[in-house]
KOLGU-659755 format. One line per 8 residues: number of its first residue (from 0); for each residue x, y, z of C-alpha. Coordinates in Angstrom, 2 decimals, decimal comma. Example, Ala and Ser with C-alpha at 12.3 -4.5 7.8 and 13.67 -1.06 7.14 Angstrom:
0) 12,30 -4,50 7,80 | 13,67 -1,06 7,14;
//
This chain:
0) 31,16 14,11 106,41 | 32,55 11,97 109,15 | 34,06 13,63 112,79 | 36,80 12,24 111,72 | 37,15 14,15 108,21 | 36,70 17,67 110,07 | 39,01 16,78 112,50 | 41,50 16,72 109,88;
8) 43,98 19,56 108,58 | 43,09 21,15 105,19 | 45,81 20,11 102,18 | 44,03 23,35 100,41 | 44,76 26,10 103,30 | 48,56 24,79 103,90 | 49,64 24,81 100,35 | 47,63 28,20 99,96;
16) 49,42 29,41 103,20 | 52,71 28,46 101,95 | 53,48 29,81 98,63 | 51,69 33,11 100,21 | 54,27 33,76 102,90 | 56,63 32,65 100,29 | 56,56 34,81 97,47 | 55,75 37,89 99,99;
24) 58,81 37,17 101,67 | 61,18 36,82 99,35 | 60,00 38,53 96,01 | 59,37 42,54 97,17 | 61,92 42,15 99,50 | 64,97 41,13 96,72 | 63,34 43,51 94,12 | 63,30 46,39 96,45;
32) 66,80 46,11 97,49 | 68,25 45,61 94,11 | 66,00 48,19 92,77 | 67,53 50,70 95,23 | 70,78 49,84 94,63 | 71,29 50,11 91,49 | 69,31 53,18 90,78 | 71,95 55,07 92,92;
40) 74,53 53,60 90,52 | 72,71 54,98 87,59 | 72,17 58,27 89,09 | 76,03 58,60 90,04 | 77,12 57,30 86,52 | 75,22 59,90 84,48 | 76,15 62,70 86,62 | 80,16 61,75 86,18;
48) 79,32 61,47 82,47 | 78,40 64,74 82,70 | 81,27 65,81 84,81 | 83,28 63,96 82,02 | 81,44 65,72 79,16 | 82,37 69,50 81,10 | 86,45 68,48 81,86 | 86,78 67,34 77,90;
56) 84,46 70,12 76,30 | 86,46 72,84 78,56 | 89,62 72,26 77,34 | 89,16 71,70 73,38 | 86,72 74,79 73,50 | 88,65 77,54 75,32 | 91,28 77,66 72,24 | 88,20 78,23 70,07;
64) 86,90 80,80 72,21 | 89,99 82,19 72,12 | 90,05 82,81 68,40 | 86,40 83,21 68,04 | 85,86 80,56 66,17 | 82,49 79,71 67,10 | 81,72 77,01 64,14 | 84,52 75,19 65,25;
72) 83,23 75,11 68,78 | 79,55 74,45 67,65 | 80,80 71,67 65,95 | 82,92 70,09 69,12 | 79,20 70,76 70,89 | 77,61 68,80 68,09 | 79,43 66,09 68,32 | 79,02 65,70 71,95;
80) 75,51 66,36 71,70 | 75,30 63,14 69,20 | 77,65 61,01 71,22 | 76,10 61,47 74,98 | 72,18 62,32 74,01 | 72,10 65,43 75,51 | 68,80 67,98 75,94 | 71,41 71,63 74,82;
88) 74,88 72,05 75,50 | 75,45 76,19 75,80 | 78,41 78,13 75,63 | 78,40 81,44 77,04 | 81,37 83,22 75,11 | 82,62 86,84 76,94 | 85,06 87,50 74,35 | 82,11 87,51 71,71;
96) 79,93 89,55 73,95 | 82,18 92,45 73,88 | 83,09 92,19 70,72 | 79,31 92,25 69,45 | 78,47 94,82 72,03 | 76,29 92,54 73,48 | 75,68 91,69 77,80 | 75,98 88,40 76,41;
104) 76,89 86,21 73,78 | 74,83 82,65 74,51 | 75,46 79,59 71,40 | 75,07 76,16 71,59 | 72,93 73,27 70,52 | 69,39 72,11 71,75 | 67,57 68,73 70,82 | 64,11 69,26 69,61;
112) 61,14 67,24 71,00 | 61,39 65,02 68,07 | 64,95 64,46 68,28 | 66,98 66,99 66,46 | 69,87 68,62 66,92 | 69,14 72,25 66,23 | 71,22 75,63 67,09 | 70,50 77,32 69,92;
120) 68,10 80,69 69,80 | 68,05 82,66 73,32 | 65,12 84,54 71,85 | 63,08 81,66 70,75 | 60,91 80,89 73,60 | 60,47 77,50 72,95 | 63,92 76,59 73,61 | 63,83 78,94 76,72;
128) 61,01 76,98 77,91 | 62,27 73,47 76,94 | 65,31 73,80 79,29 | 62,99 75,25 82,22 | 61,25 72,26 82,62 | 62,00 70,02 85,79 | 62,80 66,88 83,91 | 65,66 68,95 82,78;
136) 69,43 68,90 84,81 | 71,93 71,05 84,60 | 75,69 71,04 85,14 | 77,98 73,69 84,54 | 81,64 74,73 84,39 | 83,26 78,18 84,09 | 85,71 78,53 80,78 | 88,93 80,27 82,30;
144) 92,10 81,32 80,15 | 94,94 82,56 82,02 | 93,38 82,82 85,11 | 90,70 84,97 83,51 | 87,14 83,52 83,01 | 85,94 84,37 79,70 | 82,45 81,84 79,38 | 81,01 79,57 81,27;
152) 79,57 75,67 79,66 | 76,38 74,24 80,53 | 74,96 70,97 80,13 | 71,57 70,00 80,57 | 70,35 66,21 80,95 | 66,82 65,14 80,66 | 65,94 62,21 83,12 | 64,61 59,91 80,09;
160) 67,67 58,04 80,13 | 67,78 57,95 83,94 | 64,23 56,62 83,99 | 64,70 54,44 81,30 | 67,61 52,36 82,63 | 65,62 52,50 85,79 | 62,70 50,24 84,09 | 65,55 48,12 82,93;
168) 66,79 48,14 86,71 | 62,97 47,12 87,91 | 62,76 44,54 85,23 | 65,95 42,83 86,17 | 64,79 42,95 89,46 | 61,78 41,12 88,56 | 62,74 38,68 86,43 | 65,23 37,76 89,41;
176) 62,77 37,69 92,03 | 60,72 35,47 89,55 | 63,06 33,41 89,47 | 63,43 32,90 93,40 | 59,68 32,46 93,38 | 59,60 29,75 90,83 | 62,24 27,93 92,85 | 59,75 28,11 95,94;
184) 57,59 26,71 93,92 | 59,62 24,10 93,03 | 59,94 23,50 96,19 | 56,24 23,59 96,70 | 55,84 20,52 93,69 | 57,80 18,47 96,01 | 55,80 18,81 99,22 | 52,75 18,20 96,72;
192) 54,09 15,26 95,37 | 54,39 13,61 98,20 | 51,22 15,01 100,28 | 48,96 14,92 97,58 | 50,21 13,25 94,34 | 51,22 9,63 96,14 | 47,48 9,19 98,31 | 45,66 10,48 94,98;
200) 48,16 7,51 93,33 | 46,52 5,45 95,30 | 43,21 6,15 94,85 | 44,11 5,86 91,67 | 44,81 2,16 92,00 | 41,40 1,47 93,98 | 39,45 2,98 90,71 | 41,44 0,33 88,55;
208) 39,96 -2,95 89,63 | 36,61 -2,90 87,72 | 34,06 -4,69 86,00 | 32,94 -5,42 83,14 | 30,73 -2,21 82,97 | 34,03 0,06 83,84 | 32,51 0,37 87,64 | 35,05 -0,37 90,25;
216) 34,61 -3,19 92,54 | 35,47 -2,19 95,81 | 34,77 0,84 98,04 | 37,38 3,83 97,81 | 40,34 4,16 100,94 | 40,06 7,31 103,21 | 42,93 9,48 103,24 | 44,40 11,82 105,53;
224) 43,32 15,40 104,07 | 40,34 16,56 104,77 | 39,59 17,38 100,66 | 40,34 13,82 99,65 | 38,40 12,17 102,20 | 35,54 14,15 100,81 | 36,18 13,04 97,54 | 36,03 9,14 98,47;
232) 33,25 9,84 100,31 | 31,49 11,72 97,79 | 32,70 8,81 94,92 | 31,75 5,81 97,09 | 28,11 7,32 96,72 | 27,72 8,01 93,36 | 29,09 4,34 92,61 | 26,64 3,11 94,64;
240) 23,66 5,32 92,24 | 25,22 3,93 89,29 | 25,22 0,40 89,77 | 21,93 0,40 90,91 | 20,28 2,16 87,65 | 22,77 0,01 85,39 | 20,33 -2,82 84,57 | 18,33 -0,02 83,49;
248) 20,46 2,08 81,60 | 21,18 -1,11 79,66 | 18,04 -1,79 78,66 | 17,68 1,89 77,05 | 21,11 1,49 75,46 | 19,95 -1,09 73,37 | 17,14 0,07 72,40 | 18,57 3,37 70,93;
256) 21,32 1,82 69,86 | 19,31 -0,74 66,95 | 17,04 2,64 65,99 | 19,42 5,75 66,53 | 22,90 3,85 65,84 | 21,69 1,95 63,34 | 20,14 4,81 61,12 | 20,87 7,80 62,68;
264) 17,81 9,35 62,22 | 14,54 10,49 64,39 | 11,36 8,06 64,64 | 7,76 8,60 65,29 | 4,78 6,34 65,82 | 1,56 8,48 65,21 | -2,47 7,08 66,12 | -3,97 9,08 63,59;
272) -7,06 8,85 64,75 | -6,17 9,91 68,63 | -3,42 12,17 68,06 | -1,15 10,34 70,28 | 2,52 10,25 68,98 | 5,77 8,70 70,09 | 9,17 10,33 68,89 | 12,94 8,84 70,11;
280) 15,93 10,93 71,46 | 17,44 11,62 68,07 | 14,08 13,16 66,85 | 13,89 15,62 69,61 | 17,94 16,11 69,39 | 17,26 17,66 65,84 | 15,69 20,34 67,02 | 17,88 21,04 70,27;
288) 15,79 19,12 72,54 | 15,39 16,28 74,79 | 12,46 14,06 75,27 | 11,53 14,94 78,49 | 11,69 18,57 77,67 | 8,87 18,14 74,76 | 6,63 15,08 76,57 | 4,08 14,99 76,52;
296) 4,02 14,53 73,18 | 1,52 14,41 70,21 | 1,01 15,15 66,75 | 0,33 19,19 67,72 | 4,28 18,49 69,44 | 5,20 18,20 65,58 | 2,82 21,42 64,24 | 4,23 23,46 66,71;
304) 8,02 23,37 65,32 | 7,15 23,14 61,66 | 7,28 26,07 59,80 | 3,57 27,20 58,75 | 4,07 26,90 54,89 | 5,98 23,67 55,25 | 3,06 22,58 57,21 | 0,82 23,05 54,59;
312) 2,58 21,40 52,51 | 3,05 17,86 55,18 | -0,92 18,06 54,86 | -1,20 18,11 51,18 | 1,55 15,10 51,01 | -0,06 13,20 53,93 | -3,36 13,37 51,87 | -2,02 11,79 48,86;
320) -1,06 9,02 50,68 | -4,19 8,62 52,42 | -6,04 8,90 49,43 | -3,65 6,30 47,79 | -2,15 8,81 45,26 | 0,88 8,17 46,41 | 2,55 5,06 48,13 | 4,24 6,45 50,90;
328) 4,36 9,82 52,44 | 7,48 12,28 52,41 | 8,41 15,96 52,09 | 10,90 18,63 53,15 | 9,88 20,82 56,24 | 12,04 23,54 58,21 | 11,55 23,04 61,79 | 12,14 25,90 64,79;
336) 15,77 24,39 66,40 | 15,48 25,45 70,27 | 18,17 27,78 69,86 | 16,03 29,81 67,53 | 16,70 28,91 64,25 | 15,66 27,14 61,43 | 17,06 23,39 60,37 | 15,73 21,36 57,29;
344) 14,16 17,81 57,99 | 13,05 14,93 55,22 | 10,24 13,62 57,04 | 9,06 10,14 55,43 | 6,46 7,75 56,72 | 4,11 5,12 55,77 | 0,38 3,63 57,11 | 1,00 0,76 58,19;
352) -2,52 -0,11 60,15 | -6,35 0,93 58,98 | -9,58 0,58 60,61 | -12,38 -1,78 59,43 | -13,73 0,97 57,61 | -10,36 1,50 55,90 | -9,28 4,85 57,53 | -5,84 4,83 58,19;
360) -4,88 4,07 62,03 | -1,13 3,68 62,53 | 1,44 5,28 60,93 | 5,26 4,69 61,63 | 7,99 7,16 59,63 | 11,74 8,78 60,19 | 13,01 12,43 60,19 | 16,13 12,95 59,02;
368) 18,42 16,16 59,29 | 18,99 17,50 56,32 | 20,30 20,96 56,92 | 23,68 20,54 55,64 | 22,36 19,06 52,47 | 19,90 22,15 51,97 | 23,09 24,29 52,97 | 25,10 22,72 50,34;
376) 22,27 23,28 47,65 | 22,50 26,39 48,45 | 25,90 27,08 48,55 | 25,98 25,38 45,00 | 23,11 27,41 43,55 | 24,69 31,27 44,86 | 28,76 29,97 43,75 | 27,01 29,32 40,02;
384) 25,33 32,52 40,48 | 28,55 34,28 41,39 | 30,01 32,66 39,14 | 28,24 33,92 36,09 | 27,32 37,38 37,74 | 30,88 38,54 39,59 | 32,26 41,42 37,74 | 35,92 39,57 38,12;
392) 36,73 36,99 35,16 | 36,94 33,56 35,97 | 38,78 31,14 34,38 | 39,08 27,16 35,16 | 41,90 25,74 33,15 | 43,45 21,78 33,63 | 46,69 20,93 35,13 | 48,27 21,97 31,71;
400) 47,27 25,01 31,50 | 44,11 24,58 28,81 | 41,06 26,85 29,09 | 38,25 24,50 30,93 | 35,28 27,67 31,44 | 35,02 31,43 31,67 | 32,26 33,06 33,00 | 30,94 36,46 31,21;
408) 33,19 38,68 32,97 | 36,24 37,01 31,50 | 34,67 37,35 28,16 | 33,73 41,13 28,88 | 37,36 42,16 29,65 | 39,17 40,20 27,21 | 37,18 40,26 24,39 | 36,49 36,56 23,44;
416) 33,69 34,66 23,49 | 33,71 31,16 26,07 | 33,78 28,95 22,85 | 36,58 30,82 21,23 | 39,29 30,24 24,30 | 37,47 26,91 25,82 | 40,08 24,15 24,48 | 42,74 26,57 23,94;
424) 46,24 27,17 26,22 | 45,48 30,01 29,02 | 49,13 31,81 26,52 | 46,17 33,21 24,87 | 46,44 36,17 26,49 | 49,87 36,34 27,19 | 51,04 40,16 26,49 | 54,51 40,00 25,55;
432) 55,26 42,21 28,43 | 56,99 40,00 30,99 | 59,87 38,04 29,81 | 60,02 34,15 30,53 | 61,44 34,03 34,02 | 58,12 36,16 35,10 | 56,10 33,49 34,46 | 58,15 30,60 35,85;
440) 58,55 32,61 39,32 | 54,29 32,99 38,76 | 54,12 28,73 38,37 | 56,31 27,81 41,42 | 54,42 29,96 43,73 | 51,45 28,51 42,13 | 52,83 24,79 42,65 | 54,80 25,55 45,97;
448) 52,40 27,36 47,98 | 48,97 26,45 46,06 | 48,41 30,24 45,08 | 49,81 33,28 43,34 | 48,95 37,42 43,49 | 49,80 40,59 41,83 | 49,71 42,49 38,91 | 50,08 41,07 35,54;
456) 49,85 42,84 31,57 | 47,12 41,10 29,50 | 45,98 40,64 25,78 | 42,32 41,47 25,04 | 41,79 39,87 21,40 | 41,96 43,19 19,88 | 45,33 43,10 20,82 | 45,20 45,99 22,81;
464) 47,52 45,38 25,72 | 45,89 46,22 29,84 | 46,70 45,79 33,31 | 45,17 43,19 35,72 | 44,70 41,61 39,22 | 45,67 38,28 38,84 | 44,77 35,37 41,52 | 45,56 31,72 40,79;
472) 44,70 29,33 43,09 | 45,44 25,24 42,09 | 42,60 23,36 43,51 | 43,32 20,00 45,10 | 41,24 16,44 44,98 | 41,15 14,72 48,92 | 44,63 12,75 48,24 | 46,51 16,54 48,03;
480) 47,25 15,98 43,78 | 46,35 19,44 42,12 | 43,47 18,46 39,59 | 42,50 22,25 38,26 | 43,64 25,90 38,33 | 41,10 28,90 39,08 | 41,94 32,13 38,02 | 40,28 35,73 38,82;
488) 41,34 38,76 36,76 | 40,16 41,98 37,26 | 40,66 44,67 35,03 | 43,12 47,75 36,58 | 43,32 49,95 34,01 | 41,50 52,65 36,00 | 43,65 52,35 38,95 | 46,77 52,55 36,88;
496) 45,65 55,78 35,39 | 45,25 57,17 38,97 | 48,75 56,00 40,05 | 50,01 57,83 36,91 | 48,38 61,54 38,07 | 49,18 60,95 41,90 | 52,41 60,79 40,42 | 52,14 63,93 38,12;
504) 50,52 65,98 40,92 | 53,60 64,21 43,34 | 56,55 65,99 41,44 | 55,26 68,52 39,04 | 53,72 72,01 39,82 | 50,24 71,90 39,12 | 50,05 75,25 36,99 | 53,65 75,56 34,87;
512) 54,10 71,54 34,59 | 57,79 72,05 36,01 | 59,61 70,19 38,73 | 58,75 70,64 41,86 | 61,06 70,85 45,19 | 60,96 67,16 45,90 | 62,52 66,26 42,13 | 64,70 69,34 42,89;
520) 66,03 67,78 45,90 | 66,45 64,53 44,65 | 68,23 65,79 41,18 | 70,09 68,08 43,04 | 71,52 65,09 45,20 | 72,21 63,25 42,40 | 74,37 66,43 40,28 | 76,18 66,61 42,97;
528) 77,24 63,38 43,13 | 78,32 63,61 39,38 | 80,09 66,52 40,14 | 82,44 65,32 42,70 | 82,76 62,05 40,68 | 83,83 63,17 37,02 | 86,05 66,07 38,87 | 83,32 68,81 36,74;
536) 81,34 72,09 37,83 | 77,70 72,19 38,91 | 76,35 75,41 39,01 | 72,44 76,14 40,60 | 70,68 79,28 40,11 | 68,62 81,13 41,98 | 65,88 82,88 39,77 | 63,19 85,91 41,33;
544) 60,79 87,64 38,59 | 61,11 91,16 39,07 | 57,76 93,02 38,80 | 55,45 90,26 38,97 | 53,22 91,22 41,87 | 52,61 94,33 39,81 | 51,63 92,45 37,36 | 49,03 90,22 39,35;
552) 47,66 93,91 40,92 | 46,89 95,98 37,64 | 45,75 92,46 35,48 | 44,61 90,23 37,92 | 45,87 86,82 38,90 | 44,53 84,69 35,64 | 47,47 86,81 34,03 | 49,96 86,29 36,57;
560) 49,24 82,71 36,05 | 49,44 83,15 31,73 | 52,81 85,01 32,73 | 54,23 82,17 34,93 | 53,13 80,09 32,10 | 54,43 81,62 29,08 | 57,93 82,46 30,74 | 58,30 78,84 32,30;
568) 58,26 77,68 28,77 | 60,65 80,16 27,17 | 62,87 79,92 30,01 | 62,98 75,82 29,59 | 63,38 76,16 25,93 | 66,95 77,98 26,76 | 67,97 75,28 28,69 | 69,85 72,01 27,70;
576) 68,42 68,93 27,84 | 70,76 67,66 30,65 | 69,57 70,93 32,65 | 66,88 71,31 35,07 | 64,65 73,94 35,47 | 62,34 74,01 38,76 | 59,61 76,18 40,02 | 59,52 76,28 44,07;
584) 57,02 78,48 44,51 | 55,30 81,75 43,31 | 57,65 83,49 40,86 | 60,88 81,87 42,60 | 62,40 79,02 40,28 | 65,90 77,14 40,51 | 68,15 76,14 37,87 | 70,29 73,29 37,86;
592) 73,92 73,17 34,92 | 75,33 70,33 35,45 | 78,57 69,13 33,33 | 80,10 73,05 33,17 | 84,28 72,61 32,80 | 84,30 76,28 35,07 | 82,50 78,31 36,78 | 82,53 81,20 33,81;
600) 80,86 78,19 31,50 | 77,58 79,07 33,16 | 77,38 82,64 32,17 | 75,89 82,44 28,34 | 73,57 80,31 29,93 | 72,15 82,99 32,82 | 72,58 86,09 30,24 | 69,76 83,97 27,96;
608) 67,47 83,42 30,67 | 67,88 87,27 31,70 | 67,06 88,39 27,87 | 63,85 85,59 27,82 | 62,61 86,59 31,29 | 62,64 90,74 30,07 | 61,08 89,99 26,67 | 57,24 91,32 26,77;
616) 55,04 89,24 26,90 | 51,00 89,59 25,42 | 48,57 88,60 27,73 | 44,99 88,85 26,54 | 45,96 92,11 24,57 | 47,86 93,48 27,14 | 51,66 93,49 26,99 | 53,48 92,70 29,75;
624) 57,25 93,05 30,78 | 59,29 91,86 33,89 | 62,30 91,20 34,73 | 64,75 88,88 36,54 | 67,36 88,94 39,41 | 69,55 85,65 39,34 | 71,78 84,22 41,88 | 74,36 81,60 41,30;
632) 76,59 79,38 43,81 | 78,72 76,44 42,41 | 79,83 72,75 43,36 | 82,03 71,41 44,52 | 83,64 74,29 46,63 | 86,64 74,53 49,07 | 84,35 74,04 52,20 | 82,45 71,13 52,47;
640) 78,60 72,05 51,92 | 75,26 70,68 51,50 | 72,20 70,87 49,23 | 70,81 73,13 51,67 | 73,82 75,36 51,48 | 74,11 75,65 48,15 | 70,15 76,69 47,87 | 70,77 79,02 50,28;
648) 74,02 80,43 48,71 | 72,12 80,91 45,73 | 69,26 82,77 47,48 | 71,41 84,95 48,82 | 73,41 85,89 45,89 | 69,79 86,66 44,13 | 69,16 88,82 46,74 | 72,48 90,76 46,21;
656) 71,32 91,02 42,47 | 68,33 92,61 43,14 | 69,69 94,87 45,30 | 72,30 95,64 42,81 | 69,08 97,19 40,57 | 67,61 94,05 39,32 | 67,58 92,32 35,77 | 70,91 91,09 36,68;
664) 72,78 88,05 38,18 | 75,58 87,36 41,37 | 78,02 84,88 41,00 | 78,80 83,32 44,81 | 83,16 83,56 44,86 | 83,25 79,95 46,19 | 84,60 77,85 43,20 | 88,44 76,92 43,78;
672) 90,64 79,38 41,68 | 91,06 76,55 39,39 | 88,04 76,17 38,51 | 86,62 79,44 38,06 | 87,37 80,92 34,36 | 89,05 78,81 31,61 | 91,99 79,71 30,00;
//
């Protein structure tokens, strides 16, 4: 490099320099300020929400208070707690206090760790210890009535929101500052155009006046920077290298052009009686290698690559041609590629000069790659071997639809031999089980996107009926037009049959066969929605066996189970069809009677399953007697309740029953008057 290049300033360090001071300038100052800012705001705001939340609360509760009507002021806290996303919003109610005798009275309603709203327990410690954590804020307000204070209201805030509108904050603060950074960079394209884009334009210029060869003409201008001086500098002497080795590289051109252009394969030129051999570029290319990596070359340069039973082989071909047996020489060799593994050459060659004595002298030949032709043999020989040996059926049918091949899984799951469905329309095996419009959503897929998938009901020529995987795929010629269809079918019977007891062991109890609690949720849902709808009574009962542990301690547990059994049955045979009879758990079951005009219908109904669940039962030899203790709610009632509710309702009223001395039944008082007894 000349004095005068290091003299000059560096392009590289003032751009660098630049956008540096720029984007540490500007960006973390702009995002720190806003950042700052606005998290104050946010801070502020959620503390006046509170504020808001304790002003509005105070006055709708203290009336409640007043009255002690705690639901009503649990429900005003629910609603707030679903509107502002509180952590617990607690009421401490005097009034309460002294009229349970208690130092305090504490109620309110706490969101979970997963998000629900639940009641507040004081003597649940994880609710204690959920509010005691410092992420947690409280704000509170004492509850006054007539100067008096008779509660006080908390609210307690978890920071989540606070921190989560803070990561909005930062982000909007980012996106802002990246925004001022790209314009400095903007800014930056500009000084670059015109310090570095216009001298390399000209540069660019100098480089177009050529020759014939592509190689400019005239020396490269010095610039200014420091970086593109170097780069003339450092072009102006390569130039100089390459036109003086042109003459050669012309010479060399031609020469591999007429041998590796023209047939694209390796040469060789052996002396068979010295050894000496001459290969080209494309011969050592085949195997990952240059010439001058592999020189000096020789007929052991060949040995060495070739695998050793291949090479055997090359000896035994070679002496048939010697000997005359054969007129030229040829066979197929694996050779070791440098990058360690194997590719497939067709290595052919001829003597072309002998000695006096007629041993051959000269021999000139070609070596050809022919890995991906091996590859494709290959290929060809495992797809007919998967073919025939896959355990899915295969079959190749035309553009309309008629049976081409099968291989002998197609005939093994549908029952017919190749020559009895080759010829004949693939509706062979249509089912009867999808209707028309099946098939035609099945054939655009197949047309529009080149492939269909899924599940599809099958005739074996028995005519017994089964469920497949079905894949079609339409298989296109090189101009795009579908020529053939190939389809794989696999036989999902088995699968099917799993689905069906998943599905058994999903809703049913295992041991009596009867509903289990999620049908009875889902029926139960679904009464109750009849109920309201056709203006009727649904009544669900609550049914405990009375004596059964007894039973499971002086006969054992196989007879609890007969017992469970055996009553299960007689109780279901009682019922009406529309009923629903479900066992929960142990010897707890629930009955749903749906379409009942009153509340007294359901009576003949629970008096049968009292007499079936006292009848003795023989177990074994052994006779066996329990009893049961039944507790019924009904729906629709005056206050609006839930599935829940009504379980409970019913739980309780069994309860009452069995308290009441057993082998008996409760009837919950919560039907309308109207509804209760006809007549």
């Amino acid at each position: 490099m000349t004095r005068q290049g290091r003299d000059q300033p560096s392009l590289l360090v003032s751009l660098g320099l630049l956008a540096v001071v720029s984007v540490m300038l500007v960006v973390p100052a702009h995002g720190v300020y806003t950042f700052f800012i606005q998290k104050e705001q946010i801070i502020a705001d959620m503390n006046e929400q509170a504020r808001s939340s304790l002003i509005r609360l105070s006055e709708n509760v203290v009336p409640y208070m007043q009255a002690y009507a705690v639901n009503d002021y649990q429900n005003l806290v629910q609603t707030e707690m679903v509107q502002r996303g509180y952590a617990a919003i607690l009421i401490e109610d005097s009034n309460m206090a002294e009229v349970l005798g208690r130092p305090e009275y504490i109620t309110g309603m706490i969101r979970s760790s997963d998000g629900h709203i639940l009641p507040y327990d004081a003597s649940h410690p994880g609710h204690h210890q959920r509010l005691s954590t410092d992420r947690i804020h409280k704000h509170s307000e004492l509850l006054q009535s007539g100067g008096m204070t008779i509660g006080k209201l908390s609210i307690f805030m978890t920071d989540t929101v606070v921190r989560e509108k803070q990561k909005e904050v930062f982000y909007d603060s980012l996106s802002n500052s990246l925004l001022l950074a790209l314009i400095l960079m903007a800014l930056l394209i500009v000084f670059s155009k015109r310090r570095i884009l216009d001298p390399l334009g000209r540069f660019s210029e100098a480089l177009q006046q050529r020759d014939a060869d592509g190689i400019p003409v005239n020396a490269l201008p010095n610039f200014k920077y420091r970086e593109l001086s170097i780069l003339t500098d450092t072009v102006n002497s390569m130039l100089d290298m390459i036109r003086g080795s042109r003459a050669e590289i012309k010479r060399e051109r031609s020469r591999l052009h007429d041998v590796i252009e023209g047939t694209h394969v390796g040469t060789w030129e052996w002396n068979i009686q010295t050894g000496a051999t001459e290969f080209n570029d494309r011969w050592a290319e085949i195997i990952g290698y240059t010439l001058e990596e592999l020189s000096p070359t020789s007929i052991d340069t060949w040995a060495s690559f070739v695998h050793p039973d291949d090479l055997k082989e090359s000896e035994k071909q070679l002496q048939r041609h010697f000997t005359g047996e054969s007129p030229y020489y040829q066979c197929e060799a694996r050779m070791k590629h440098k990058a360690g593994h194997w590719v497939w050459v067709l290595d052919r060659g001829k003597v072309s000069k002998s000695t006096e004595d007629g041993e051959p002298l000269m021999m000139y030949g070609t070596h050809q790659d022919i890995t991906e032709q091996k590859e494709n043999e290959l290929r060809l020989h495992l797809a007919a071997s998967v073919y025939e040996h896959v355990s899915d059926g295969i079959m190749i049918t035309d553009t309309q639809g008629i049976i081409r091949d099968v291989n002998h899984a197609f005939c093994r799951l549908t029952g017919y031999q190749a020559e009895e469905v080759i010829g004949e329309n693939a509706r062979v095996l249509r089912s009867g089980h999808h209707d028309e419009s099946f098939y035609q959503a099945m054939w655009r897929a197949i047309l529009g996107k080149g492939y269909w998938s899924g599940e599809i009901w099958n005739k074996r020529k028995n005519d017994e009926i089964f469920p497949a995987h079905l894949k079609v795929n339409a298989i296109r010629d090189s101009d795009g037009q579908v020529r053939s269809f190939v389809a794989l079918l696999s036989d999902i019977s088995h699968f099917k049959e799993h689905e069906r007891q998943l599905e058994q062991l999903a809703h049913f109890d295992a041991l009596t066969g009867l509903p289990n609690r999620l049908v009875l949720a889902d029926r139960l849902h679904k009464e109750m929605a009849q109920a309201r709808r056709r203006s009727e009574v649904l009544a669900v009962a609550f049914l405990d066996l009375d004596g059964f542990k007894a039973v499971n301690d002086q006969f054992g547990h196989d007879a609890g189970d007969q017992l469970l059994i055996i009553m299960s049955e007689r109780m279901r045979q009682t019922l009406r069809e529309s009923d629903t009879l479900v066992r929960i758990g142990g010897d707890e079951f629930v009955v749903l009677l749906p379409d009942l005009d009153d509340a007294g219908s359901c009576v003949p109904v629970i008096q049968r399953l009292l007499s079936v669940a006292s009848s003795p039962i023989d177990i074994k030899g052994d006779r066996v007697q329990v009893s049961a203790s039944i507790g019924v709610t009904f729906y629709p009632q005056d206050e609006d309740v839930d599935s829940e509710q009504l379980l409970r309702q019913a739980d309780q009223m069994m309860y009452d029953a069995k308290l009441s001395g057993k082998n008996r039944y409760k009837l919950a008082d919560v039907v309308p008057s109207s509804r209760r007894f006809a007549g």
